[in-house]
N, C-alpha and C positions, 0 to 999 in steps of 0.2 A: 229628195232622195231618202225620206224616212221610213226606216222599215224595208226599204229596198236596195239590194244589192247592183252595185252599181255594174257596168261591162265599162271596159278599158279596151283602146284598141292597139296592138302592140302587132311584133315585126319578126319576124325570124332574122336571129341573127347568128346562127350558126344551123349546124346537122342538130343538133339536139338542143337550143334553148332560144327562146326568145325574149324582148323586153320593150319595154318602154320610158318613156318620161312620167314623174310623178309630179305632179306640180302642187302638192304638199309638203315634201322633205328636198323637193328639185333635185333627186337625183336618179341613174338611171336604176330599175327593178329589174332582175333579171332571173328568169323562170326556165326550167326544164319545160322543153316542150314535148308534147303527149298526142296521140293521133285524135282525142276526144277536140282539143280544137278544132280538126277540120270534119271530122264526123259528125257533133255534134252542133259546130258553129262557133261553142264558145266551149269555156273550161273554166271551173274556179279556182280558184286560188288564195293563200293567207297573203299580207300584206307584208313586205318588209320595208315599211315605211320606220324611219328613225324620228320622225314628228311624232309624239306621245298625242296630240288633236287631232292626229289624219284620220277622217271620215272612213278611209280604206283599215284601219285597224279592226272595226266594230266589226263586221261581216266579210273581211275581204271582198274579195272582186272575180269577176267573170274577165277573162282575156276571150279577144275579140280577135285575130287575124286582118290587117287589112289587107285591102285588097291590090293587085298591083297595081289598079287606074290611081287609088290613092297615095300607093308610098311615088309613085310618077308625078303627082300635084303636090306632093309636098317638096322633093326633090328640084320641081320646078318652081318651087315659090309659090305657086296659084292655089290652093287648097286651102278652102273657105271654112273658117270655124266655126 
């Protein structure tokens, strides 16, 4: 991941923001959401990670959108990492 900005995949979880799990500060990040995620694909973002180590401080991150087959595999349990 050196030198490259990493994509996140994260969730709508309202009309205006979405989020995900950090599994560096283990808790939930929670972003205004922007139409550039689904135009674009993804969207960058600053990190508000409370880990002063978190890999996501240096360059932040791209949010990713999944998709609904995936938030249905995780919901169901079966969603392969």
């Amino acid at each position: 991941m050196k030198n490259k900005i990493p994509v996140v995949k994260c969730f709508r979880s309202g009309e205006t923001t979405v989020k995900f799990w950090c599994p560096f500060c283990e808790e939930w990040h929670v972003h205004g959401f922007t139409e550039d995620v689904t135009v674009r694909g993804k969207s960058h973002r600053l990190a508000h990670c409370r880990v002063a180590e978190s890999p996501f401080k240096v360059r932040g991150y791209y949010l990713r959108l999944m998709s609904k087959r995936e938030i249905n595999e995780i919901a169901q349990g079966s969603m392969k990492l």
